[in-house]
Backbone as a chain_set.jsonl record, in Angstrom:
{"seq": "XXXXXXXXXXXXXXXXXXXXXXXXXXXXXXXXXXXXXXXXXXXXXXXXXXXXXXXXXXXXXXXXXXXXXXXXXXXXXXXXXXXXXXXXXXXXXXXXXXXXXXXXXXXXXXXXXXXXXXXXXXXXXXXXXXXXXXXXXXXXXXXXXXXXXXXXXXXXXXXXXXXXXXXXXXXXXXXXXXXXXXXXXXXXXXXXXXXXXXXXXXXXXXXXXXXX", "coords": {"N": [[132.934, 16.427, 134.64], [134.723, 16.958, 132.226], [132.522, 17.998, 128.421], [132.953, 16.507, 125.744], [130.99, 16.632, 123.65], [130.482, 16.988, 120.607], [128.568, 17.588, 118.551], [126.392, 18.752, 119.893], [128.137, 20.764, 120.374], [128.728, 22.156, 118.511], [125.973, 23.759, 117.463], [125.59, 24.954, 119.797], [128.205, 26.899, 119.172], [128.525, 27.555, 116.925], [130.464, 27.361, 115.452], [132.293, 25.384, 114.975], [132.584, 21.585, 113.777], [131.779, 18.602, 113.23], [133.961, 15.636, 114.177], [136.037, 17.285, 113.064], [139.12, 17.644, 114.141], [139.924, 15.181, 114.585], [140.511, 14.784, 112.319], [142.532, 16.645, 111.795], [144.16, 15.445, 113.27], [146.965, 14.618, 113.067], [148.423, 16.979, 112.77], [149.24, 17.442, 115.51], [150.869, 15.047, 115.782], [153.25, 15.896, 114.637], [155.148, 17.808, 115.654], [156.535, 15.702, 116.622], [157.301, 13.736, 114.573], [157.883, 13.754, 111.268], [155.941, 15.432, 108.435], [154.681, 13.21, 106.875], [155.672, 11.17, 108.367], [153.812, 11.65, 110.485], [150.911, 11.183, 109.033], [150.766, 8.796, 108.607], [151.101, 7.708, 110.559], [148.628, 8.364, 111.879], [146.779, 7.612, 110.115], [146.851, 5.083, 111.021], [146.315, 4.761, 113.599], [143.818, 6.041, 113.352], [142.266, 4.015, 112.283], [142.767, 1.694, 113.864], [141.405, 2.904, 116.282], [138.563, 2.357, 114.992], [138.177, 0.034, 114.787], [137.796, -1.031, 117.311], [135.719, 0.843, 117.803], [133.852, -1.415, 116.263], [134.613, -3.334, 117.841], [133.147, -2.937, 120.361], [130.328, -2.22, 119.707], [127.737, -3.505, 119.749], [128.237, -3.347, 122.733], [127.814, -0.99, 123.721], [125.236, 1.493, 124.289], [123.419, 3.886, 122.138], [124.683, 6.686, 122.876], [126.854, 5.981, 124.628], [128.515, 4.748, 122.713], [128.617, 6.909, 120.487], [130.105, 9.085, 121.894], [132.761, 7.307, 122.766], [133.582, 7.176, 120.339], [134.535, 9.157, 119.599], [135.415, 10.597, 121.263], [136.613, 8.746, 122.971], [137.947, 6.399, 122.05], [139.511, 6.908, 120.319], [142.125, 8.108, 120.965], [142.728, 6.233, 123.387], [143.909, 4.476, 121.398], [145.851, 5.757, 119.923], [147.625, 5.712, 121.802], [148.391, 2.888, 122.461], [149.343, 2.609, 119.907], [151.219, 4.009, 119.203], [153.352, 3.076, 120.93], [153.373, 0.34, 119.978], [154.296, 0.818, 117.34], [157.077, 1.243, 118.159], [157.421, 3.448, 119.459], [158.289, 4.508, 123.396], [156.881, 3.79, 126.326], [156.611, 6.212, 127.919], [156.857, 8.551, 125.868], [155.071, 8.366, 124.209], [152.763, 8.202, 125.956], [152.672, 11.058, 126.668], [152.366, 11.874, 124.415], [149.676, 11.27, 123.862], [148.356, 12.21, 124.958], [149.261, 15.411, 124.878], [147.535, 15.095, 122.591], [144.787, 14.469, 123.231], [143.963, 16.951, 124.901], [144.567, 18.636, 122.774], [142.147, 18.496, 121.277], [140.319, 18.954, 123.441], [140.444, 21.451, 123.706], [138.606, 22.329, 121.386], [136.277, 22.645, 122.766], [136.987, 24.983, 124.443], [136.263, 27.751, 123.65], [133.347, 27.814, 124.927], [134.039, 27.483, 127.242], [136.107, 29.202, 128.078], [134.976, 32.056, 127.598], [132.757, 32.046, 129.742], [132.883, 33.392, 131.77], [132.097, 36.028, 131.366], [129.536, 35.626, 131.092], [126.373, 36.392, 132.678], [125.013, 35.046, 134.19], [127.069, 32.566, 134.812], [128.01, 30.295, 136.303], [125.547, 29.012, 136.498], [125.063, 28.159, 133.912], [126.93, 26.671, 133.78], [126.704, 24.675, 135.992], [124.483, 23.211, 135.153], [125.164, 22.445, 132.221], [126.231, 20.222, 133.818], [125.006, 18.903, 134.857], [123.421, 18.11, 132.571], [125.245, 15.992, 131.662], [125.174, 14.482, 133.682], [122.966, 13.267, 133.39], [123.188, 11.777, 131.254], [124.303, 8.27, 129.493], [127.04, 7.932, 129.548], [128.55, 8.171, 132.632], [128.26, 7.339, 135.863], [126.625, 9.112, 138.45], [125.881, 10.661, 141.832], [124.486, 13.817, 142.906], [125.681, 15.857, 145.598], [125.449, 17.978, 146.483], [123.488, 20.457, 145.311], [123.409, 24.161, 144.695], [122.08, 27.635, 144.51], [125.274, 29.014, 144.088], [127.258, 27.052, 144.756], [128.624, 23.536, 143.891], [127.976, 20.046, 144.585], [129.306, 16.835, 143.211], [129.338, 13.348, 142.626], [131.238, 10.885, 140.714], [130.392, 7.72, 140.554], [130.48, 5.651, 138.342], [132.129, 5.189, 135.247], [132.681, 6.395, 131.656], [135.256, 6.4, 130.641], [136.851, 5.308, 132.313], [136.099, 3.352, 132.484], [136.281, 2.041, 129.69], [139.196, 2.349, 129.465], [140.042, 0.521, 131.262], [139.177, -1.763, 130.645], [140.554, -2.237, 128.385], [142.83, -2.428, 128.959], [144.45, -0.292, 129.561], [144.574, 1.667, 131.819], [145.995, 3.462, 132.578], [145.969, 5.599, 130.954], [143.307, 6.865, 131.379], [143.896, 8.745, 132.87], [145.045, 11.044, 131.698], [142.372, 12.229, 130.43], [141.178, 12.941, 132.719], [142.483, 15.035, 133.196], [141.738, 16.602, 131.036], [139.099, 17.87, 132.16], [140.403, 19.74, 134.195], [141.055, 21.364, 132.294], [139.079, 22.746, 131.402], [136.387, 23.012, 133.167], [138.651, 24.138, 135.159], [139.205, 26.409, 133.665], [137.58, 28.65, 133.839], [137.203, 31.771, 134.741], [135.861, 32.911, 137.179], [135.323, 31.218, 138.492], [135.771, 28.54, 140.998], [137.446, 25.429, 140.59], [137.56, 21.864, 142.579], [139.058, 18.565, 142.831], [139.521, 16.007, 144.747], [139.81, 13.247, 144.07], [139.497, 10.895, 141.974], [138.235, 8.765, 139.224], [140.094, 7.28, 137.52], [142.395, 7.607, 138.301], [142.989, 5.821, 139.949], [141.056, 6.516, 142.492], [138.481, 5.36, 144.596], [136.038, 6.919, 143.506], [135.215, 9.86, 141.841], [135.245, 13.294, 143.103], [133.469, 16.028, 142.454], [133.546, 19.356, 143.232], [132.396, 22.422, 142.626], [132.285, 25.914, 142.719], [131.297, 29.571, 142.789], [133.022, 32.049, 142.788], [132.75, 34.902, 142.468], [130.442, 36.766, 144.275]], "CA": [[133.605, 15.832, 133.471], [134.184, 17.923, 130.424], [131.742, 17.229, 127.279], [132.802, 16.647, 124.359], [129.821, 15.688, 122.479], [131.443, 17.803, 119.232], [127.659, 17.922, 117.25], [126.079, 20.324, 120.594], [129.34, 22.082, 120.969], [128.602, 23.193, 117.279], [125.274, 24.062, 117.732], [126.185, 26.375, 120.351], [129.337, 27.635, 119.006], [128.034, 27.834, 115.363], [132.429, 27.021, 114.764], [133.035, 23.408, 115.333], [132.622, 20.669, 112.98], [132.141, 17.122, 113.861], [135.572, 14.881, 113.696], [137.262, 17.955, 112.754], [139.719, 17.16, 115.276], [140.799, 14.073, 114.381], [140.53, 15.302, 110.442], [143.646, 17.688, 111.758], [145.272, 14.932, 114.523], [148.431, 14.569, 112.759], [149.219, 17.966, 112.908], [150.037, 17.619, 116.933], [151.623, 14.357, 115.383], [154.303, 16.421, 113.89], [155.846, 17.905, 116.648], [157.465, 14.457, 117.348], [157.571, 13.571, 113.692], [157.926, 14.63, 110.208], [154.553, 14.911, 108.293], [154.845, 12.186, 105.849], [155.177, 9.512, 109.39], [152.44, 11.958, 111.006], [149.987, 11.081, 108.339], [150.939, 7.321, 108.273], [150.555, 7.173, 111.986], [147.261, 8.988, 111.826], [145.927, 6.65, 109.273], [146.921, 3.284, 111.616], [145.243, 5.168, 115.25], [142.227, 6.441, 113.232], [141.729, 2.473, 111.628], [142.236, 1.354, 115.525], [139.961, 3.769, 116.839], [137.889, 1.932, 113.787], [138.209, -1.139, 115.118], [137.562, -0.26, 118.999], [134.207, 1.229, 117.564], [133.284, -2.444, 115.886], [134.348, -4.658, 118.968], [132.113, -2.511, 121.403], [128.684, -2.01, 118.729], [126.943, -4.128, 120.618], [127.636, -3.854, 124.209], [127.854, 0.292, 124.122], [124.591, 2.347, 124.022], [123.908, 4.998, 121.262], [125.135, 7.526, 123.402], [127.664, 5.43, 124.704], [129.194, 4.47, 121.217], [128.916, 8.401, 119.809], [130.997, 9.284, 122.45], [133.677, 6.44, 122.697], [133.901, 6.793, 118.765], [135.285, 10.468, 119.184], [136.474, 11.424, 122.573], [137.869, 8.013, 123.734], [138.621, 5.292, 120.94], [140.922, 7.418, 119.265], [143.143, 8.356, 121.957], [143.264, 4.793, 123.179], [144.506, 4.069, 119.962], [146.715, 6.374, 119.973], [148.379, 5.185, 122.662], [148.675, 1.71, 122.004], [149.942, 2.3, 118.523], [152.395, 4.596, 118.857], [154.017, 1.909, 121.356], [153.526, -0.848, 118.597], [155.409, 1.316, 116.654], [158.507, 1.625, 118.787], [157.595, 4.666, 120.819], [158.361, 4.394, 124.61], [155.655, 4.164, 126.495], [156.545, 7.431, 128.587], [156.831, 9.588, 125.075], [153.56, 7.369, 123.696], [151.508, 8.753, 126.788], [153.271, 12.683, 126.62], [151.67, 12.384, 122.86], [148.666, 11.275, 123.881], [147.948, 13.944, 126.146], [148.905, 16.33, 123.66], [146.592, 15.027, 121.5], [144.011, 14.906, 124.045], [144.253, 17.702, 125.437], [144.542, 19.484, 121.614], [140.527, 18.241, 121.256], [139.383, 20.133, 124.286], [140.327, 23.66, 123.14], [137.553, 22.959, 120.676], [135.524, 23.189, 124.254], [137.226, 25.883, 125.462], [135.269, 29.037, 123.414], [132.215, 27.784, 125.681], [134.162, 27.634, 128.794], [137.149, 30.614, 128.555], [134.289, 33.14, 127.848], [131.832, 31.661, 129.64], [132.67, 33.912, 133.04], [131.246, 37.306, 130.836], [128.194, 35.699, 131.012], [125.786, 36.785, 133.589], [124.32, 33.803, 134.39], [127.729, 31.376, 134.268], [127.775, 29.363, 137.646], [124.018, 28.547, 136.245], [125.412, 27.673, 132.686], [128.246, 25.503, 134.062], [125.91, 23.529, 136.602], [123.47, 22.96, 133.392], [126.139, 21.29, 131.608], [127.49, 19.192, 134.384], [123.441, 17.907, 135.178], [122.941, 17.085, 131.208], [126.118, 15.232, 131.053], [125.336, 13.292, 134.379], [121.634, 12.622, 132.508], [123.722, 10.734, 129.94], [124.653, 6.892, 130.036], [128.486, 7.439, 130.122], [128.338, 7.783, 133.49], [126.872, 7.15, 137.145], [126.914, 9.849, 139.747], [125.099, 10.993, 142.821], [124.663, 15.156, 142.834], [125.86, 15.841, 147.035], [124.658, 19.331, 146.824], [123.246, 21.679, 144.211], [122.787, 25.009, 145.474], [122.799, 28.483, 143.613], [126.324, 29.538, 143.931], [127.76, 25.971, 144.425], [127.806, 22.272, 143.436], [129.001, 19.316, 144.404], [128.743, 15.561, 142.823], [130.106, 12.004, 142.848], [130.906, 10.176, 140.033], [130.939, 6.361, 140.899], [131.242, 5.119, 137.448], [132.654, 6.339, 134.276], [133.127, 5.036, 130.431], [136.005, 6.885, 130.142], [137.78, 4.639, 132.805], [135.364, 1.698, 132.191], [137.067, 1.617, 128.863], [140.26, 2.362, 129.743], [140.477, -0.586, 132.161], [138.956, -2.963, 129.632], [141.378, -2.364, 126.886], [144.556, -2.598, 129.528], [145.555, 0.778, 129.742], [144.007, 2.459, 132.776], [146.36, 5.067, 132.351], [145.408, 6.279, 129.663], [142.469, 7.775, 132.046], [144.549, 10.13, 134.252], [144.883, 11.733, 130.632], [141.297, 12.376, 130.238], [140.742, 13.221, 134.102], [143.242, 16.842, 133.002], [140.945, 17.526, 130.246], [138.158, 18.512, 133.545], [140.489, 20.735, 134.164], [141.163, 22.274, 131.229], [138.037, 23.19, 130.527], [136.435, 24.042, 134.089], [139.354, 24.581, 135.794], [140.144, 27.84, 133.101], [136.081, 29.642, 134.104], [138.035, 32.259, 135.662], [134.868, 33.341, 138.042], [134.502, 29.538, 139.063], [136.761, 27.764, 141.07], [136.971, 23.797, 140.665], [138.259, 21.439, 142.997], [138.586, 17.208, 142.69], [140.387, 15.618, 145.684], [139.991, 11.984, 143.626], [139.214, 10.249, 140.379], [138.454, 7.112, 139.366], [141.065, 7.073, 136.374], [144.044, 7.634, 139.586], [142.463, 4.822, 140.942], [140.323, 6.627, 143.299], [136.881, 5.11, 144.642], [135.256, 7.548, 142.94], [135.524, 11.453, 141.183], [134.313, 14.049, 143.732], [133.823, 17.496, 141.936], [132.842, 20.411, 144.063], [131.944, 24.044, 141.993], [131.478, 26.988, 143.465], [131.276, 30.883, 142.437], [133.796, 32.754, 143.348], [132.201, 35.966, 142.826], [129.254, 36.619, 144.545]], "C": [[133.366, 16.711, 132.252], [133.057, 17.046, 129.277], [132.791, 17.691, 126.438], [131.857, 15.759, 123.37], [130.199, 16.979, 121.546], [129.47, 18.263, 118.281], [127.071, 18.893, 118.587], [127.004, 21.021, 120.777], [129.18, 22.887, 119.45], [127.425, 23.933, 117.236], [125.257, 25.559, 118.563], [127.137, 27.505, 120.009], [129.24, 28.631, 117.717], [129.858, 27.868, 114.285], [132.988, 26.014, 114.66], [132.333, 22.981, 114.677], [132.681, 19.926, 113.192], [133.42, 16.414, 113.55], [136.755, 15.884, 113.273], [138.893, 17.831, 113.074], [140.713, 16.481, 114.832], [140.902, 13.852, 113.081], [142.576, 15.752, 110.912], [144.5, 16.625, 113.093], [146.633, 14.351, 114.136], [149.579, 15.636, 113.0], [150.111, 18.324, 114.475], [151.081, 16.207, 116.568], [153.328, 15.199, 115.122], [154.769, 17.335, 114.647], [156.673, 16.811, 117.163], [157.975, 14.199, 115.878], [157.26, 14.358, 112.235], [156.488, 14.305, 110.068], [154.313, 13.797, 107.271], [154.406, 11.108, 107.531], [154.13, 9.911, 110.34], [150.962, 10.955, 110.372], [150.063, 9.576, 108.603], [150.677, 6.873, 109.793], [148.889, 7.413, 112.595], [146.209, 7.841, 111.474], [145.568, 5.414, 110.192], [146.281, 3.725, 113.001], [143.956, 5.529, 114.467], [141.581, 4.436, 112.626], [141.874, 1.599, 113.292], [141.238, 1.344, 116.161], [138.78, 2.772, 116.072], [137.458, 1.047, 114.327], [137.545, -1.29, 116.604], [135.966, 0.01, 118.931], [133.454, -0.549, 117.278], [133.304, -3.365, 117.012], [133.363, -4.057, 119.89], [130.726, -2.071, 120.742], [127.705, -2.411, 119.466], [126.817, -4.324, 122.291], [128.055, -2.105, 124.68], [125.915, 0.999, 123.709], [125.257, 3.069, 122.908], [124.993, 5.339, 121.562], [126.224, 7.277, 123.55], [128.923, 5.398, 123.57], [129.543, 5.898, 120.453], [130.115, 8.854, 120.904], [132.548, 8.804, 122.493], [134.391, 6.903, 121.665], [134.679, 8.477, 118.865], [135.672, 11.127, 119.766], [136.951, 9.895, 123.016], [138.78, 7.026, 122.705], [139.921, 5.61, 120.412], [142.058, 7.915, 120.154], [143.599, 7.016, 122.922], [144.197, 4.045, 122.185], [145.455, 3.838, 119.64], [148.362, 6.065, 120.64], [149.188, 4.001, 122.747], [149.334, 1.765, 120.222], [150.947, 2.822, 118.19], [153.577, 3.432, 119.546], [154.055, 0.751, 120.484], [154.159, -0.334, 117.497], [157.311, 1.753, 116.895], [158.362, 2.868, 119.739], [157.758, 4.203, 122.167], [157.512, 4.765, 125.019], [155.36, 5.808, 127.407], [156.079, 8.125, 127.006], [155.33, 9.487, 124.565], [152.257, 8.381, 124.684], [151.618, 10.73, 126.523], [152.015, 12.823, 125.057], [150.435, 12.066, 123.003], [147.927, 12.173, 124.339], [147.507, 14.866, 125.856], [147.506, 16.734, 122.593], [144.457, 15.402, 122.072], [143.832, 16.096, 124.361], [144.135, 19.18, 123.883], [142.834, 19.381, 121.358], [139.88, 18.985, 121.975], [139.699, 21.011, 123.866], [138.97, 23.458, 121.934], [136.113, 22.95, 121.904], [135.608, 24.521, 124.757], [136.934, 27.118, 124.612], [134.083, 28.895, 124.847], [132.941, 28.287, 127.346], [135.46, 29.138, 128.968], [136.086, 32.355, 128.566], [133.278, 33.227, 128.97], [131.703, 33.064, 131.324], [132.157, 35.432, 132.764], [130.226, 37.266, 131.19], [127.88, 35.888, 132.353], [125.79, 35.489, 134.596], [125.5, 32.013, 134.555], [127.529, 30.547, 135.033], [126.793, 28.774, 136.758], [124.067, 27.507, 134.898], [125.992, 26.075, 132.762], [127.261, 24.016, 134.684], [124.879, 23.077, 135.639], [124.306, 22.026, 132.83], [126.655, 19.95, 132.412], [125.854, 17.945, 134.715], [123.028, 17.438, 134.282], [124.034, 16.244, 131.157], [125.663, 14.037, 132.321], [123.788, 12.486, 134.306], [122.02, 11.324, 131.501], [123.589, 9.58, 130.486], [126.347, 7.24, 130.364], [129.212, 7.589, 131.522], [127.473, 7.277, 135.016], [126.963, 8.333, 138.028], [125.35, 10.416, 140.303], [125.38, 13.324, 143.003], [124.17, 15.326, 145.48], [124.979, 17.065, 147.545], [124.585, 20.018, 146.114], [122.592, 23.036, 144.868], [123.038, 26.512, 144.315], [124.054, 28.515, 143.454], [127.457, 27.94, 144.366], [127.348, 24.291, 144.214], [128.818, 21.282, 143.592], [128.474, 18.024, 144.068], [129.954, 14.965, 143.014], [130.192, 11.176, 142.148], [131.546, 8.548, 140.344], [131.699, 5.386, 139.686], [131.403, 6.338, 135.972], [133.076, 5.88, 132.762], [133.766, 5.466, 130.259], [137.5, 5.394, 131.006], [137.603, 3.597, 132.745], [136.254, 0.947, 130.862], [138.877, 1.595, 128.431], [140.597, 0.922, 130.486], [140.228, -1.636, 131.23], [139.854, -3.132, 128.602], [143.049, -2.377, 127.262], [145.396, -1.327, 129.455], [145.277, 1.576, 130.569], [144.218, 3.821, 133.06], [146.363, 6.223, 131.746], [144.09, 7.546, 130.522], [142.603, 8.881, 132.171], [144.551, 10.838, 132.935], [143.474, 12.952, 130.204], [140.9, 12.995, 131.527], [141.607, 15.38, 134.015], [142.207, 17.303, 132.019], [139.471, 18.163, 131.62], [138.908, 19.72, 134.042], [141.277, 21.985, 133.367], [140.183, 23.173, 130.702], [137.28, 23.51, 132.36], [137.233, 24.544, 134.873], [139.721, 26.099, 134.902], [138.801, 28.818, 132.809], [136.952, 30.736, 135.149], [137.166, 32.791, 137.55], [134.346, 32.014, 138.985], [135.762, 28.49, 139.845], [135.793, 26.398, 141.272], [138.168, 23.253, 141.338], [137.745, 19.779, 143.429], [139.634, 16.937, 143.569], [140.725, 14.041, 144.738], [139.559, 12.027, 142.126], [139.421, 8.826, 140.135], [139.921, 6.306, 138.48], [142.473, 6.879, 136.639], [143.98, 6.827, 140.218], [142.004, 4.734, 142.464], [139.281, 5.644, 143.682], [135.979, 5.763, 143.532], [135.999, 9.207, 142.49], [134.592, 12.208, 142.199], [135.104, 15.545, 142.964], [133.135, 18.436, 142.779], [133.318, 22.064, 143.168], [131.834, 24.766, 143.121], [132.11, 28.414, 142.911], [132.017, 31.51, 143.122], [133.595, 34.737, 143.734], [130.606, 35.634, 143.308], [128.137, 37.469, 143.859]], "O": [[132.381, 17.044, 131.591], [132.831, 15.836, 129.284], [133.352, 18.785, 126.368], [131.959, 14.737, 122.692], [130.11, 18.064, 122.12], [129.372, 19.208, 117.499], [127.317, 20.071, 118.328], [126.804, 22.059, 121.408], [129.485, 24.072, 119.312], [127.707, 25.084, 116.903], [125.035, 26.715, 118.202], [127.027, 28.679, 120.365], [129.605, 29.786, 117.498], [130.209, 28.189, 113.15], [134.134, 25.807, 114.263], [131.255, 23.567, 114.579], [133.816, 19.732, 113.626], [133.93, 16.731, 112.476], [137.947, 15.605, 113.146], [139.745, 17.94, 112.192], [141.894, 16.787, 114.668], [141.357, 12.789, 112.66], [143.57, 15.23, 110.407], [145.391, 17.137, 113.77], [147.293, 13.664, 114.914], [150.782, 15.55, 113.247], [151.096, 19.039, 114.659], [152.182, 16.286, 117.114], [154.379, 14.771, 115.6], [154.871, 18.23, 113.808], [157.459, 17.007, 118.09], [159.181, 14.425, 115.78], [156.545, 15.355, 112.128], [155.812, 13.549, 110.765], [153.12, 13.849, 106.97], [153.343, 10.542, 107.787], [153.519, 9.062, 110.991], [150.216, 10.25, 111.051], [148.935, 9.183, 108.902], [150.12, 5.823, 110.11], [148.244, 6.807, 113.451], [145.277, 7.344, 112.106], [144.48, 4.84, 110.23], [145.639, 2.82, 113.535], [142.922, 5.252, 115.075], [140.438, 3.998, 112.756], [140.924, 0.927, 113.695], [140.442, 0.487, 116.545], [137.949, 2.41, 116.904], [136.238, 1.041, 114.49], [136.482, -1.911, 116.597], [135.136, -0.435, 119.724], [132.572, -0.904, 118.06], [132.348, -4.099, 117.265], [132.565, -4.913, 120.271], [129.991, -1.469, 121.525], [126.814, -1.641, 119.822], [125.998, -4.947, 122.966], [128.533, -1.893, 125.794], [125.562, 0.761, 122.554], [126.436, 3.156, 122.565], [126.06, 4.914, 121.119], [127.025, 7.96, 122.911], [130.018, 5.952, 123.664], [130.622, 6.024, 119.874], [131.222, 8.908, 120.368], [133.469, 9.602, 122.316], [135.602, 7.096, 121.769], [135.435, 8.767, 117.938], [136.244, 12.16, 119.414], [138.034, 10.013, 123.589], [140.008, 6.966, 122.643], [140.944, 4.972, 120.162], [143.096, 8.055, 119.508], [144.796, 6.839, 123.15], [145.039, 3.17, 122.386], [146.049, 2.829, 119.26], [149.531, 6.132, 120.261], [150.387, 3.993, 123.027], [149.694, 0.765, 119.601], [151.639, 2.488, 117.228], [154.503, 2.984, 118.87], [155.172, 0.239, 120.41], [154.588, -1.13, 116.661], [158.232, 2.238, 116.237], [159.154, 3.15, 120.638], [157.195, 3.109, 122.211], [156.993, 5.806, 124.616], [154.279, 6.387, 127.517], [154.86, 8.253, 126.894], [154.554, 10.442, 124.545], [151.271, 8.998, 124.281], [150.659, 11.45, 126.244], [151.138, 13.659, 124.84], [149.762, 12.628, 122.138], [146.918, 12.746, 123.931], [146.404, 15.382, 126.037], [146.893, 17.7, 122.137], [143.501, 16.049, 121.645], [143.008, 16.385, 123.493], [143.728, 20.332, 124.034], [142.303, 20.486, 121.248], [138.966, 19.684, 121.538], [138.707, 21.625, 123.472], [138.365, 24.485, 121.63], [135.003, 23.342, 121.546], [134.711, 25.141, 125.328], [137.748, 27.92, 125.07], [134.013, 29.802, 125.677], [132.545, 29.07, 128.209], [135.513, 29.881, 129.948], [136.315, 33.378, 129.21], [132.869, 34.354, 129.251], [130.634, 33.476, 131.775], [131.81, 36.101, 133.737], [129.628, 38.258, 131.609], [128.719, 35.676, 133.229], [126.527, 35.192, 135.536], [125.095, 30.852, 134.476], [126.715, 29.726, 134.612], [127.279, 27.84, 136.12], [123.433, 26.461, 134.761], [125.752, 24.987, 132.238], [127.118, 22.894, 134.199], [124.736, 21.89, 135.932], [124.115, 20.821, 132.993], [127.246, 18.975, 131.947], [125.755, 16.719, 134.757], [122.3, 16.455, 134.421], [123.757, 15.405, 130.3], [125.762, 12.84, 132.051], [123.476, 11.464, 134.917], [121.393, 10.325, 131.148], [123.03, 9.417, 131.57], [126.844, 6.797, 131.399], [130.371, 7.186, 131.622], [126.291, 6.943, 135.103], [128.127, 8.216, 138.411], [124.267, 10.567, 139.736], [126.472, 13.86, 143.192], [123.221, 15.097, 146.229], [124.195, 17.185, 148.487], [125.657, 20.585, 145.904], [121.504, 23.038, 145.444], [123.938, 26.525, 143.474], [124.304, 27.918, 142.407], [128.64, 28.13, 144.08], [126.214, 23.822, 144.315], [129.967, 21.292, 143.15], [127.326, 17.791, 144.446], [131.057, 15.406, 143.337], [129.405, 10.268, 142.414], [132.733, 8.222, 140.369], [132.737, 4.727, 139.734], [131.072, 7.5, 135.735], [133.86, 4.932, 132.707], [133.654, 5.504, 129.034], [138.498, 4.86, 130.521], [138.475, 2.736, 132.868], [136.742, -0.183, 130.86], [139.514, 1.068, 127.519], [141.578, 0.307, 130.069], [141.142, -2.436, 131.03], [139.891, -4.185, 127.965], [144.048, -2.357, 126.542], [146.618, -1.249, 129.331], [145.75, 2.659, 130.227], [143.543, 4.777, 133.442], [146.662, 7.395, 131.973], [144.031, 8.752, 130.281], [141.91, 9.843, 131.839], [143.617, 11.626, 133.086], [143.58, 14.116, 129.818], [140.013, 13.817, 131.298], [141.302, 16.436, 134.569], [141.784, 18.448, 132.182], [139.199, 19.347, 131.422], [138.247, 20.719, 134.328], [141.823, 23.036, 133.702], [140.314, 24.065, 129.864], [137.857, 24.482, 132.849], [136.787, 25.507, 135.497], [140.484, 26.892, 135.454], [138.783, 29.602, 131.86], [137.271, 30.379, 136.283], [137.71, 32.94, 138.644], [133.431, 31.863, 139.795], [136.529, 27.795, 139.18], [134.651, 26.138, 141.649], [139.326, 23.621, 141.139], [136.701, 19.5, 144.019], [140.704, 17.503, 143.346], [141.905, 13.691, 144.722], [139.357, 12.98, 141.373], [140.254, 8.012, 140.533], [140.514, 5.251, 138.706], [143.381, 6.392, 135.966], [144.747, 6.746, 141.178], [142.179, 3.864, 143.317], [139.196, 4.838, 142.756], [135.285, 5.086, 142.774], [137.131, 9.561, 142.82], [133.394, 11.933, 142.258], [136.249, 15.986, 142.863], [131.956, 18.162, 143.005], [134.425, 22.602, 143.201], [131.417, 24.412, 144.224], [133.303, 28.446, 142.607], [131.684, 31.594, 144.304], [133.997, 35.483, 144.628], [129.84, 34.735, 142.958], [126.956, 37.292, 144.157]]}, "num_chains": 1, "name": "protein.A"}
């Protein structure tokens, strides 16, 4: 599962800015619309998102809640509001995507260079063992070995909250950012037969080094 925890991706990057993101999420707005109903649509998904954060305070972890509040809330939001505005829900999801999908590139410095580095395989599996340390999800690691890796994620708050808020589909959205971000390690192939967000059982990710 990609990270976006946005305050270590700056850390590392020493270029990213927390919320930046969703400072600038009108601007993929405006490809559908002018910027005057960008901004005005911006305003009513970021006061959503807002809202989304206050009903779950209490039954999200920290961790939980930092996350939600800036990789999922707001693209939920999104979704649901452009449809309460008259969008169709096909164009509604296309823009969400977008929008989604515009957030990870502030990921993808770490991961488009990352196959220079010596050491990447090593890097990659690092990242994928602190994120499955977290609370936002559950998984079982099948096989960690130098040159590949495979895990099982049973649960997931990306789809946990997707299903709770009635839009499940919204997931499969979030399930492309994985491979946006390791699928484009050019030295690394990644390959997921399921996902919970497609309404798999479960997410099986299997890594492995392509060079030896």
């Amino acid at each position: 599962m990609i990270r976006t925890d946005y305050d270590s991706l700056e850390k590392e990057s020493g270029e990213m800015k927390p919320n930046t993101f969703l400072d600038e999420f009108h601007l993929y707005l405006m490809e559908d619309v002018d910027e005057a109903e960008a901004l005005r649509l911006k305003d009513l998904i970021l006061k959503r998102s807002a809202e989304y954060c206050e009903q779950y305070r209490e039954k999200l972890t920290e961790e939980e809640q930092k996350r939600a509040e800036r990789a999922i809330f707001p693209f939920i939001a999104a979704y649901k509001v452009l449809q309460e505005e008259g969008w169709e829900m096909f164009r509604a999801f296309r823009a969400t995507r977008k929008l989604f999908l515009g957030s990870c590139s502030f990921a993808f410095p770490f991961f488009f260079h990352l196959h220079e580095q010596p050491d990447s395989f090593a890097m990659l599996r690092q990242n994928n063992l602190a994120f499955m340390k977290g609370d936002s999800l559950k998984a079982t690691i099948d096989r960690d070995e130098k040159d590949e890796m495979f895990f099982t994620v049973h649960r997931c708050l990306y789809n946990d909250l997707c299903t709770e808020l009635g839009c499940r589909e919204v997931c499969d959205i979030f399930c492309d950012g994985d491979y946006s971000a390791m699928g484009s390690v050019r030295n690394i192939k990644f390959i997921r037969t399921g996902s919970l967000g497609r309404g798999d059982p479960c997410c099986d990710f299997h890594l492995f080094r392509m060079e030896k």
